[in-house]
N, CA, C and O atoms as a GROMACS GRO file, in nm:
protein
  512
    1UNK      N    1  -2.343   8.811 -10.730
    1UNK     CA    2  -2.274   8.838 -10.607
    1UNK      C    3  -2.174   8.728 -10.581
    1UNK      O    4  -2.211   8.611 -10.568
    2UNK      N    5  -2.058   8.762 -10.574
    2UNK     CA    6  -1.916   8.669 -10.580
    2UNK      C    7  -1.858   8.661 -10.464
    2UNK      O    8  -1.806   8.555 -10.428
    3UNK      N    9  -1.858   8.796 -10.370
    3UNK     CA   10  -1.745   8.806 -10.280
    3UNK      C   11  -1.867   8.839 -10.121
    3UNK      O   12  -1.977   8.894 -10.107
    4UNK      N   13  -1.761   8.765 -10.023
    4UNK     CA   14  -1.829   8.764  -9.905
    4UNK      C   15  -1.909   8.894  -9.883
    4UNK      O   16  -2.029   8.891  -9.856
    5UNK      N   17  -1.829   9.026  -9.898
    5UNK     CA   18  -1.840   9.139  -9.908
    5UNK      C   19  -1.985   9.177  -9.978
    5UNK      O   20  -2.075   9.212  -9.901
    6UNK      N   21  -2.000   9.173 -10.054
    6UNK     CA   22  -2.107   9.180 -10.134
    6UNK      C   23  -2.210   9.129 -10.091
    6UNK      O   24  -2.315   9.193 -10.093
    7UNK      N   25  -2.197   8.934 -10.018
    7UNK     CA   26  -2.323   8.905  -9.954
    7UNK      C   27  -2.347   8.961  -9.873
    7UNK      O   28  -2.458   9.013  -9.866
    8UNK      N   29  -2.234   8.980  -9.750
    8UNK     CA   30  -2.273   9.024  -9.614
    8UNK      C   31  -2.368   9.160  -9.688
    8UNK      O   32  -2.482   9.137  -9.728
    9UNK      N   33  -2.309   9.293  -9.698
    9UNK     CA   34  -2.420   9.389  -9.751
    9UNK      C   35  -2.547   9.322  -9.799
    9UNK      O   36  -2.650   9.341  -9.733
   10UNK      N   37  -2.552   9.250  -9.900
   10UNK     CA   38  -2.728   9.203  -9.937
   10UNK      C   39  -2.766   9.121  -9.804
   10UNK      O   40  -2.880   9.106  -9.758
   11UNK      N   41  -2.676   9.083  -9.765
   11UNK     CA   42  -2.762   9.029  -9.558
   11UNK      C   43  -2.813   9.119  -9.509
   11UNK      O   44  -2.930   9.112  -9.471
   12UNK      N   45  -2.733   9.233  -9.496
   12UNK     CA   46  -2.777   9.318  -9.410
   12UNK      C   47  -2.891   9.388  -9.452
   12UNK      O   48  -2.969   9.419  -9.362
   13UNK      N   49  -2.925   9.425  -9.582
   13UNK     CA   50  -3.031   9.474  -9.672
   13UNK      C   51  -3.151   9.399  -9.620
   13UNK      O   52  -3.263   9.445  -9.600
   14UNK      N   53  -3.113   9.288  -9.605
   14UNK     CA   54  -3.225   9.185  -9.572
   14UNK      C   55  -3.258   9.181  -9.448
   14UNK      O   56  -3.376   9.165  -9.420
   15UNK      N   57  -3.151   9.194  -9.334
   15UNK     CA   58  -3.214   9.216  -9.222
   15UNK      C   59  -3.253   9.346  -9.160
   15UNK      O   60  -3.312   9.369  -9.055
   16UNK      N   61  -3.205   9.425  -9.252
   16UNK     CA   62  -3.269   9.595  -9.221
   16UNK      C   63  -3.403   9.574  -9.232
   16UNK      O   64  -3.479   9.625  -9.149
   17UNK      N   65  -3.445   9.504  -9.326
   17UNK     CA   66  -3.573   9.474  -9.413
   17UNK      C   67  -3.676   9.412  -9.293
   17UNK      O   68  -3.797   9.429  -9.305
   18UNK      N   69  -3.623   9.343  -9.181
   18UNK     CA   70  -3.726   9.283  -9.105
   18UNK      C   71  -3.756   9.199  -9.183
   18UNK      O   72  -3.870   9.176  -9.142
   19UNK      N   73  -3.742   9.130  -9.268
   19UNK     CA   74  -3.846   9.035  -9.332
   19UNK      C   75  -3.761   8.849  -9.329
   19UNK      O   76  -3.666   8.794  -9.386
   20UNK      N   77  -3.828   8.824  -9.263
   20UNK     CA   78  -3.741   8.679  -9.248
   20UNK      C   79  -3.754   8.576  -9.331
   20UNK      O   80  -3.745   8.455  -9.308
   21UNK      N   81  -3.772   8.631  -9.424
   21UNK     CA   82  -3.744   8.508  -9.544
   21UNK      C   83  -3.689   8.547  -9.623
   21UNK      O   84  -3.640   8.463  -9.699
   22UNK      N   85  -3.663   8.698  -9.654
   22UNK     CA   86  -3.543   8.748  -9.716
   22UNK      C   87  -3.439   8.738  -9.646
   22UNK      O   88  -3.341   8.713  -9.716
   23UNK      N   89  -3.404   8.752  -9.473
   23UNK     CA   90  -3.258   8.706  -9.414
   23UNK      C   91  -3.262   8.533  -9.460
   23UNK      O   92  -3.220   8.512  -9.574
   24UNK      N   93  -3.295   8.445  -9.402
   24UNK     CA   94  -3.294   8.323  -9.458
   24UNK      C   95  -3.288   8.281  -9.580
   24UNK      O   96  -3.292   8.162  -9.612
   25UNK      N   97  -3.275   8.399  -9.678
   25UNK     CA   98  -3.211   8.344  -9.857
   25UNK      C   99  -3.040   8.353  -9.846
   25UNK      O  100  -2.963   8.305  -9.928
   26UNK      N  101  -3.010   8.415  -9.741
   26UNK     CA  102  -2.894   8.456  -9.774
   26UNK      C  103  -2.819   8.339  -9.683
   26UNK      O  104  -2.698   8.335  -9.658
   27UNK      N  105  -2.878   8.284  -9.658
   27UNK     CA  106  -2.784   8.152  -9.530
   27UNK      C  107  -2.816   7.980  -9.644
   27UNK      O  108  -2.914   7.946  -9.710
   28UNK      N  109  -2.702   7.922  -9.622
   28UNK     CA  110  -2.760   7.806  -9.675
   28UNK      C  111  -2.825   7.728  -9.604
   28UNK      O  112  -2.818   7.760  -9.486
   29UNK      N  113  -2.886   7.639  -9.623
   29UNK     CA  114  -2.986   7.532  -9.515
   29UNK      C  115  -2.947   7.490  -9.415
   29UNK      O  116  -3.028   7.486  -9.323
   30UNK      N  117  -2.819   7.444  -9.392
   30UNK     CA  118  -2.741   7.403  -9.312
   30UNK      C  119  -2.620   7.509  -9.196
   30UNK      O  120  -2.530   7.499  -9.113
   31UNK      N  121  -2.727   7.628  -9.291
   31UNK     CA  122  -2.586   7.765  -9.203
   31UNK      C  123  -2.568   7.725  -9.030
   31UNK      O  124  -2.648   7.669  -8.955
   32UNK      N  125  -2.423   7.784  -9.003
   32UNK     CA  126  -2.449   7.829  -8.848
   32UNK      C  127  -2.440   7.990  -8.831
   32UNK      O  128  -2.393   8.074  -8.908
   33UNK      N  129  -2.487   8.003  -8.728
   33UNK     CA  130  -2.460   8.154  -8.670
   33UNK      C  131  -2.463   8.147  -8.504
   33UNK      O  132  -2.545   8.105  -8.423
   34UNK      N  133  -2.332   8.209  -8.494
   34UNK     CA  134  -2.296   8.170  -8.299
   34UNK      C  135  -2.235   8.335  -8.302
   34UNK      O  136  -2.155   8.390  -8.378
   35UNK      N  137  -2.308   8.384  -8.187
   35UNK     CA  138  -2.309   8.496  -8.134
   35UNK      C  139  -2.259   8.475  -7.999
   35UNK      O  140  -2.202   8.370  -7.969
   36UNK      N  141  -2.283   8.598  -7.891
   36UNK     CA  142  -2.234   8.579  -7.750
   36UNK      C  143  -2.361   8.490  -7.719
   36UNK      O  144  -2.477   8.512  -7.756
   37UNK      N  145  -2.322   8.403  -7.658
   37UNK     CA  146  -2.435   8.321  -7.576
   37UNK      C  147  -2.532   8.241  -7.645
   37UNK      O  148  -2.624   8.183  -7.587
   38UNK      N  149  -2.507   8.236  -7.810
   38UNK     CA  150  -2.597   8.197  -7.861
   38UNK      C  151  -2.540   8.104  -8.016
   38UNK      O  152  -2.472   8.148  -8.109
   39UNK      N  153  -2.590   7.983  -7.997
   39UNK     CA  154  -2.575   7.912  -8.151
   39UNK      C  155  -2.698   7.880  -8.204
   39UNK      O  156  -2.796   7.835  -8.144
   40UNK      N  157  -2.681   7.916  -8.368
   40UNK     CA  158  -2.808   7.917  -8.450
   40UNK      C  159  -2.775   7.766  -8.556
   40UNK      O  160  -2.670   7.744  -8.615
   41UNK      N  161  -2.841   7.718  -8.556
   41UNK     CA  162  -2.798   7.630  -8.643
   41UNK      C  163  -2.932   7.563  -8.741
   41UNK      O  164  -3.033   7.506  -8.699
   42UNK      N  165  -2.890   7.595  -8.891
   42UNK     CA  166  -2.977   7.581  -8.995
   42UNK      C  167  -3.142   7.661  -8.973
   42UNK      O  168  -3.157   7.707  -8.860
   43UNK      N  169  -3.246   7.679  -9.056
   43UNK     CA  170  -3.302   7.792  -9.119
   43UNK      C  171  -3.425   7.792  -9.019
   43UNK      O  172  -3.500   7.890  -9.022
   44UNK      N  173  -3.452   7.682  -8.924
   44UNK     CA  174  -3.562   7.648  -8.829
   44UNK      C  175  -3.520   7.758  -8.715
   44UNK      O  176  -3.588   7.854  -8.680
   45UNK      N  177  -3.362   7.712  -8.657
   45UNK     CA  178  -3.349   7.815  -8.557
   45UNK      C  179  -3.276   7.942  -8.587
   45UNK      O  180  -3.269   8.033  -8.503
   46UNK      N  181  -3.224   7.949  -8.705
   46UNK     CA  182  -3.202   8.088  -8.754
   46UNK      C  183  -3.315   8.193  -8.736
   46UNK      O  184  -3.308   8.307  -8.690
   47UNK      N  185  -3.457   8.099  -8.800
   47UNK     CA  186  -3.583   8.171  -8.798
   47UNK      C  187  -3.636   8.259  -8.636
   47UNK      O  188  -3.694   8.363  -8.604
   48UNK      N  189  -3.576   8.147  -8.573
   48UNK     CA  190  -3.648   8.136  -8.398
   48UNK      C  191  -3.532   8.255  -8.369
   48UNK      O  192  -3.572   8.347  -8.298
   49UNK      N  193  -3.415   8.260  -8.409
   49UNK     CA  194  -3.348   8.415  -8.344
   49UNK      C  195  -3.371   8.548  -8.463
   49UNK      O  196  -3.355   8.667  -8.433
   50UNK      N  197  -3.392   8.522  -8.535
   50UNK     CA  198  -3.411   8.676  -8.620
   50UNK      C  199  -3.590   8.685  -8.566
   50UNK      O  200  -3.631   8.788  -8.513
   51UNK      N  201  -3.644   8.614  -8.579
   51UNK     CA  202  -3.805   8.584  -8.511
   51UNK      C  203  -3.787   8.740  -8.348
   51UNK      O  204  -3.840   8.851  -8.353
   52UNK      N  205  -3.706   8.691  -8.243
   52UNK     CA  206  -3.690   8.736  -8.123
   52UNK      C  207  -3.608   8.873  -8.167
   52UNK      O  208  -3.647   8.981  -8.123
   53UNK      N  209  -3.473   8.862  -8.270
   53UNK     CA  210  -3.465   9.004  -8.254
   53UNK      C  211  -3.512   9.117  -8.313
   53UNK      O  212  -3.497   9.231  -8.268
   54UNK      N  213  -3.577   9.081  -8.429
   54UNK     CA  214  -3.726   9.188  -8.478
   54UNK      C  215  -3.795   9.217  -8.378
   54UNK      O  216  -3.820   9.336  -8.359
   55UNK      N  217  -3.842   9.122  -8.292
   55UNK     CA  218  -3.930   9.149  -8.194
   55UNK      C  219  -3.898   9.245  -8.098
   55UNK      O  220  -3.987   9.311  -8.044
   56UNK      N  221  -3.737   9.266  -8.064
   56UNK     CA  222  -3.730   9.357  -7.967
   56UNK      C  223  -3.667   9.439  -8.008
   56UNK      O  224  -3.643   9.530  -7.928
   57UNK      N  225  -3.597   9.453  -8.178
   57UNK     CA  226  -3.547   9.610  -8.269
   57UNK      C  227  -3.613   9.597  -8.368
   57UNK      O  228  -3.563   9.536  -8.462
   58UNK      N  229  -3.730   9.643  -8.377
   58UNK     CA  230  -3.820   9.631  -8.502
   58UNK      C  231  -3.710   9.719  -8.592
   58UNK      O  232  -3.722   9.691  -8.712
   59UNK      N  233  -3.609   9.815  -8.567
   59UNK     CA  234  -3.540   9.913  -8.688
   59UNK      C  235  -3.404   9.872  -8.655
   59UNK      O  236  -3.350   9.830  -8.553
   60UNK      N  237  -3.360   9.901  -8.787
   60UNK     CA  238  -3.190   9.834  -8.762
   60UNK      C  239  -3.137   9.951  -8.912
   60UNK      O  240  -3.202   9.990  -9.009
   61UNK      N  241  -3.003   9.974  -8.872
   61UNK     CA  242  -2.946   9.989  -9.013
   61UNK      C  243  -2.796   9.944  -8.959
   61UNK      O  244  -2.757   9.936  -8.843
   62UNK      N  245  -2.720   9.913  -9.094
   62UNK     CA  246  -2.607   9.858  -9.064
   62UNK      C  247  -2.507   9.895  -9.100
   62UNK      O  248  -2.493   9.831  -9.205
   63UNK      N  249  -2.387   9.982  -9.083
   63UNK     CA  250  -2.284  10.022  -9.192
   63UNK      C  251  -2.197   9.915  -9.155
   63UNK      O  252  -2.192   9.859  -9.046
   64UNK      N  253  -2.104   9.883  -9.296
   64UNK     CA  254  -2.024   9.842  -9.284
   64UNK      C  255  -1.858   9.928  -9.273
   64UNK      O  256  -1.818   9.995  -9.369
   65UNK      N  257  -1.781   9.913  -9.152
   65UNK     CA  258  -1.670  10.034  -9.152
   65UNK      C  259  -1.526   9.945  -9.253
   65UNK      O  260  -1.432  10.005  -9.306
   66UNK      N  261  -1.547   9.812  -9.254
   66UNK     CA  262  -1.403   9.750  -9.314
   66UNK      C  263  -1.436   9.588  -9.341
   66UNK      O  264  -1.530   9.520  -9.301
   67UNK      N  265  -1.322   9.552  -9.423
   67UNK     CA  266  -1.384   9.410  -9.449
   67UNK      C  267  -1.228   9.373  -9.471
   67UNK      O  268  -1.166   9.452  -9.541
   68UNK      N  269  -1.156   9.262  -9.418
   68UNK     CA  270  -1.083   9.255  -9.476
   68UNK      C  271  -1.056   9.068  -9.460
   68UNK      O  272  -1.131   9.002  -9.388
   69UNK      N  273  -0.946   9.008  -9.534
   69UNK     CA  274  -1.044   8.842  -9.632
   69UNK      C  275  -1.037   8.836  -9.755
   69UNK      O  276  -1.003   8.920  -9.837
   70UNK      N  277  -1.075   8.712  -9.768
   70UNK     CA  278  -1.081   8.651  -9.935
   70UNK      C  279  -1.184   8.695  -9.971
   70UNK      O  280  -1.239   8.787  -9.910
   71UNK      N  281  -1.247   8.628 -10.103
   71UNK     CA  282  -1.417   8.660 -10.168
   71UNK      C  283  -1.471   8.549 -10.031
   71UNK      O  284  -1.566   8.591  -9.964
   72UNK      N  285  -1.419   8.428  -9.998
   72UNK     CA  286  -1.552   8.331  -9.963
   72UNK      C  287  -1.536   8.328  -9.793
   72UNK      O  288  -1.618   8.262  -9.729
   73UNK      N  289  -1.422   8.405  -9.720
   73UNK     CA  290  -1.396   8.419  -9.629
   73UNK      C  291  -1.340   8.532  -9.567
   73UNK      O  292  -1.232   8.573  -9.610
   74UNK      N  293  -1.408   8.602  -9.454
   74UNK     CA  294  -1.362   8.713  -9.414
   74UNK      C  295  -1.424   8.775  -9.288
   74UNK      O  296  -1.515   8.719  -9.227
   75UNK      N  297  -1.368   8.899  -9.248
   75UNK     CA  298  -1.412   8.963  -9.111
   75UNK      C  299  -1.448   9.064  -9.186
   75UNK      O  300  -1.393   9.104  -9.288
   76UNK      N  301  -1.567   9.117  -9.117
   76UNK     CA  302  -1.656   9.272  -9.166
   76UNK      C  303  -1.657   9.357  -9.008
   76UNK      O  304  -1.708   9.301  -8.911
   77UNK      N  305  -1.606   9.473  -8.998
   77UNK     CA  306  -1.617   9.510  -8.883
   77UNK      C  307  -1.743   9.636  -8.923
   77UNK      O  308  -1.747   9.706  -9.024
   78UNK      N  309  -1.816   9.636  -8.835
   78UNK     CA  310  -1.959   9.690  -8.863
   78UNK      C  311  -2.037   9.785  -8.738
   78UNK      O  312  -2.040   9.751  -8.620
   79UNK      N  313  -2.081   9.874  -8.778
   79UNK     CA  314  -2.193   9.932  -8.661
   79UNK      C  315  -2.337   9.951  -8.716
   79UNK      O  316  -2.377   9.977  -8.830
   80UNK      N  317  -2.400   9.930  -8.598
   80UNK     CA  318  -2.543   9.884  -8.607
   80UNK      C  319  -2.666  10.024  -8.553
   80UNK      O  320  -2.654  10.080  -8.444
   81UNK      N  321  -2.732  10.045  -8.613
   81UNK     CA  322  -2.797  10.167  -8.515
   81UNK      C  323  -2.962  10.078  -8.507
   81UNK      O  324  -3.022  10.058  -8.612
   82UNK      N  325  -3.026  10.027  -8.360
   82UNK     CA  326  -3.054   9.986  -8.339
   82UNK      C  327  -3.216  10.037  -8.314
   82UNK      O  328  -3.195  10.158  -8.311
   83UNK      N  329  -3.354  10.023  -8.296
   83UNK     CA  330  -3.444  10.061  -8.277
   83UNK      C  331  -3.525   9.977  -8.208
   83UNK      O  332  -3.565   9.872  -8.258
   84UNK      N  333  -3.561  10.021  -8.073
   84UNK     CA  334  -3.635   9.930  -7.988
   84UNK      C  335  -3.766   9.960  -8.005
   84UNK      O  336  -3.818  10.054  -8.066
   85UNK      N  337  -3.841   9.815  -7.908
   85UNK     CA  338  -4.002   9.867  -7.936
   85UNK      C  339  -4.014   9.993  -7.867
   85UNK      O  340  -4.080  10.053  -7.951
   86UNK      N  341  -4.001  10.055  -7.796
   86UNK     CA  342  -4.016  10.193  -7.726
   86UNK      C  343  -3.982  10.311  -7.816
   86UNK      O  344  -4.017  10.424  -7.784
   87UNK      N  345  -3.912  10.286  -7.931
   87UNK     CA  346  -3.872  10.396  -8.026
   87UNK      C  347  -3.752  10.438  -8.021
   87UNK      O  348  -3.715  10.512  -8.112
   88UNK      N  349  -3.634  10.392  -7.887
   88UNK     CA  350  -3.543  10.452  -7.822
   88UNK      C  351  -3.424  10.388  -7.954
   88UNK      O  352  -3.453  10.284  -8.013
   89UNK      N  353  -3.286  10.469  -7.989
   89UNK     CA  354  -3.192  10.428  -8.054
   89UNK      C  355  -3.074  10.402  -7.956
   89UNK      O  356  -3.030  10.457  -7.855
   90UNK      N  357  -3.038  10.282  -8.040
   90UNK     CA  358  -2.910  10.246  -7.945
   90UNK      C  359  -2.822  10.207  -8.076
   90UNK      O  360  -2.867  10.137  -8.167
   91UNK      N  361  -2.678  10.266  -8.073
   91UNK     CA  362  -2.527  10.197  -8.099
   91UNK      C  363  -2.487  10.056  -8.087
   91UNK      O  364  -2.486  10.035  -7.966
   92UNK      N  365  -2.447   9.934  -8.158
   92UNK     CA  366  -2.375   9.873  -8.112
   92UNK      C  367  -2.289   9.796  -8.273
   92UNK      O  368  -2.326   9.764  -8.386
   93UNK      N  369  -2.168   9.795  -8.198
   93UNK     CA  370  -2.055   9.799  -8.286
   93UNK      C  371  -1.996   9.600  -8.286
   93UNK      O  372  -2.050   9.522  -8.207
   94UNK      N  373  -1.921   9.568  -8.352
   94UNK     CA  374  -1.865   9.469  -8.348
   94UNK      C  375  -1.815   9.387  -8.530
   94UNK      O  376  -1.810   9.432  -8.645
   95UNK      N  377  -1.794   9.276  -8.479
   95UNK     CA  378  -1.724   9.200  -8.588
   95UNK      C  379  -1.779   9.108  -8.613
   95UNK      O  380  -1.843   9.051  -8.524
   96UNK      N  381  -1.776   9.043  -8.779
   96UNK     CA  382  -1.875   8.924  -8.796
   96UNK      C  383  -1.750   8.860  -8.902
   96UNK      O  384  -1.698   8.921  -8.996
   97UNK      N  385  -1.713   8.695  -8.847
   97UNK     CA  386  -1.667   8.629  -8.932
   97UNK      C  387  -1.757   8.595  -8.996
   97UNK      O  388  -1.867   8.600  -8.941
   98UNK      N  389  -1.748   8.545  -9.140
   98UNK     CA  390  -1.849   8.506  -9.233
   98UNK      C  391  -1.781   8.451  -9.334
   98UNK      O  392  -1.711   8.513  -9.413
   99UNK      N  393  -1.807   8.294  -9.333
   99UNK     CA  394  -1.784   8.212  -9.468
   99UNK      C  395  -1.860   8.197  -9.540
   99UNK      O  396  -1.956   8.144  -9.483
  100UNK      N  397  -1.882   8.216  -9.668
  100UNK     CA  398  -1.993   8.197  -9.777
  100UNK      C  399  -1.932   8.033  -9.893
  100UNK      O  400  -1.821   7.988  -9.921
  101UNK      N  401  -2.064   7.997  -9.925
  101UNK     CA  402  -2.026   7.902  -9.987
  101UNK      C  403  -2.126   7.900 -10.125
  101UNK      O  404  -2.234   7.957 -10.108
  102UNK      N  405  -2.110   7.863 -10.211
  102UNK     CA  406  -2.240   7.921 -10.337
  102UNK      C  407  -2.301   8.001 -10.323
  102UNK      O  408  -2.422   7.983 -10.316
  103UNK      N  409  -2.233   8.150 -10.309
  103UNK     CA  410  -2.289   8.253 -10.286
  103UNK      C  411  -2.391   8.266 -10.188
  103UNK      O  412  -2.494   8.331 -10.205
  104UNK      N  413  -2.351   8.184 -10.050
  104UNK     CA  414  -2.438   8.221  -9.934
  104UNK      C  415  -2.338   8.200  -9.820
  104UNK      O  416  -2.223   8.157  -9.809
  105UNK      N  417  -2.465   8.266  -9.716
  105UNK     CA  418  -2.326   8.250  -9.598
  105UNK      C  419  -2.365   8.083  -9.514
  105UNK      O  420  -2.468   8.050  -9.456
  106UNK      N  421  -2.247   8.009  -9.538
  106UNK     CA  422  -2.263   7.910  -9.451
  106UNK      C  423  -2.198   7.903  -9.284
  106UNK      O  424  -2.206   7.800  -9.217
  107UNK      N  425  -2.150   8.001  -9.247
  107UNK     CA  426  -2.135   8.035  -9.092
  107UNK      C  427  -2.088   8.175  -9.071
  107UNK      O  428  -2.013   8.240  -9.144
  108UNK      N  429  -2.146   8.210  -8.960
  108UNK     CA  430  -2.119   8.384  -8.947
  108UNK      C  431  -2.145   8.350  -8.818
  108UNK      O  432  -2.236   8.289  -8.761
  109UNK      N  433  -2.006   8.424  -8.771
  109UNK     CA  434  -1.976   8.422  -8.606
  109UNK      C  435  -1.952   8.595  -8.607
  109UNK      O  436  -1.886   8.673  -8.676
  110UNK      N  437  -2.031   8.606  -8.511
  110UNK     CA  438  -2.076   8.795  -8.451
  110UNK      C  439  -1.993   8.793  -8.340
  110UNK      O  440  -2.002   8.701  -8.260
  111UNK      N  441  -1.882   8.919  -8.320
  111UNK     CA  442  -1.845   8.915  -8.175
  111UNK      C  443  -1.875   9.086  -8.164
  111UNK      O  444  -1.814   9.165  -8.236
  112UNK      N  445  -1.939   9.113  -8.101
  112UNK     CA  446  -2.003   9.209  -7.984
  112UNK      C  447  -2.012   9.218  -7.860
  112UNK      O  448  -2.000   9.116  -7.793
  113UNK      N  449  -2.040   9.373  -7.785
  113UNK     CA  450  -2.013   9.360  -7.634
  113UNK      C  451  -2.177   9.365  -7.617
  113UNK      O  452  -2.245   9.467  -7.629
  114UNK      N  453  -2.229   9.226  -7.586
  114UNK     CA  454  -2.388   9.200  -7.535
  114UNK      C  455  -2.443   9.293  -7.441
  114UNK      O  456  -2.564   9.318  -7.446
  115UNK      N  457  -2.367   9.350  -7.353
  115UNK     CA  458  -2.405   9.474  -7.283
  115UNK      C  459  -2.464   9.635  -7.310
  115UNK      O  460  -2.537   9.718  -7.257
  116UNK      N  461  -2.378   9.618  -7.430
  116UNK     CA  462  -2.438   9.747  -7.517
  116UNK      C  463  -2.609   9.769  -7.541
  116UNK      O  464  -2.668   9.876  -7.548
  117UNK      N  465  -2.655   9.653  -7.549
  117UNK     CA  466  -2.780   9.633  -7.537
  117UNK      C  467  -2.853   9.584  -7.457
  117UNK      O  468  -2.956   9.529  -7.494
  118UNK      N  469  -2.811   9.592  -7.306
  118UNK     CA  470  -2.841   9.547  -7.211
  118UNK      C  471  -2.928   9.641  -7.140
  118UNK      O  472  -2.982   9.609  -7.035
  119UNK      N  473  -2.945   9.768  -7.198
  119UNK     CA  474  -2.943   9.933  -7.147
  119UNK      C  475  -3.108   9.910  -7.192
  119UNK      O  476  -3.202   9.956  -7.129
  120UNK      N  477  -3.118   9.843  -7.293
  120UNK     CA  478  -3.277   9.868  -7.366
  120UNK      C  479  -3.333   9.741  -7.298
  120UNK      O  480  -3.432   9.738  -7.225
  121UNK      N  481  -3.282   9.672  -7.320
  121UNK     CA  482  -3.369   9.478  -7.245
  121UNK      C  483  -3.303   9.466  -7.102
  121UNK      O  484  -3.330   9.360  -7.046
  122UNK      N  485  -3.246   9.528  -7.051
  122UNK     CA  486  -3.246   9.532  -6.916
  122UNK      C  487  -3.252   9.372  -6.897
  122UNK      O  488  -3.338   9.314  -6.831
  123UNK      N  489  -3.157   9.319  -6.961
  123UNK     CA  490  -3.134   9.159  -6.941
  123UNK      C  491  -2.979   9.152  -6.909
  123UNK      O  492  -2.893   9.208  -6.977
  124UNK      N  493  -2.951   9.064  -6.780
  124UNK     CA  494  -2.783   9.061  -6.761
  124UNK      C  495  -2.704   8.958  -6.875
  124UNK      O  496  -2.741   8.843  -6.898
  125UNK      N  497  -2.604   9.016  -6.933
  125UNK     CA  498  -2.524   8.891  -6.965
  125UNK      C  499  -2.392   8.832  -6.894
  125UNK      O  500  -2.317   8.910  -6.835
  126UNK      N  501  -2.373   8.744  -6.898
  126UNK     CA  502  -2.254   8.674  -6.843
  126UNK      C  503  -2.108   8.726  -6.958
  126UNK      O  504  -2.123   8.740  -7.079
  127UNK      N  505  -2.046   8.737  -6.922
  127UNK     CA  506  -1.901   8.791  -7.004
  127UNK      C  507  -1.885   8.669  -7.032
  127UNK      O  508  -1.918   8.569  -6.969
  128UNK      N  509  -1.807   8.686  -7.178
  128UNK     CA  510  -1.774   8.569  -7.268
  128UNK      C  511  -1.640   8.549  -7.298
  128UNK      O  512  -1.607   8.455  -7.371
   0.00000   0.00000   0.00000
């Protein structure tokens, strides 16, 4: 696996998968990941947010709609079909920068509308 493209898909394989030590192969030790409201930084608190969002979408699948970028740098614009603990499906769409470095991702910035999923966790977010 050479091109960002290629990892991001085996990421997502991995986080469809629920299994958090297969998402954490695909980040290097030192990865970041900053979402709305949220920075992950290296494999302790990577763990502590894929940990919380299994917990509240045990099911996920991910298409990817476009990618466009180098092999080690690029934007993936993506939709997500989401599965809560209640069973209920939810939509949510957005963009993930993602730099890879020895064939892993060493930062992936997600931009999404946090509200989209506000409908299932009935949690407010602050606009970003």
């Amino acid at each position: 696996m050479d091109g960002v493209q290629q990892i991001a898909r085996a990421y997502w394989d991995a986080e469809e998968s629920r299994d958090i030590g297969r998402i954490l192969e695909h980040f290097l030790p030192d990865a970041t990941w900053t979402g709305p409201g949220r920075v992950a930084r290296g494999h302790d608190e990577l763990r502590a947010f894929y940990d919380e969002s299994i917990a509240d979408y045990p099911g996920l699948e991910v298409r990817i709609r476009g990618w466009y970028g180098s092999h080690v740098k690029a934007a993936l614009e993506w939709c997500a079909s989401f599965t809560d603990v209640r069973g209920g499906a939810h939509q949510l769409h957005g963009t993930n920068l993602i730099e890879c470095r020895e064939g892993r991702i060493a930062s992936l910035t997600t931009y999404f509308d946090p509200a989209e999923l506000d409908v299932v966790l009935g949690s407010p977010h602050e606009p970003h």
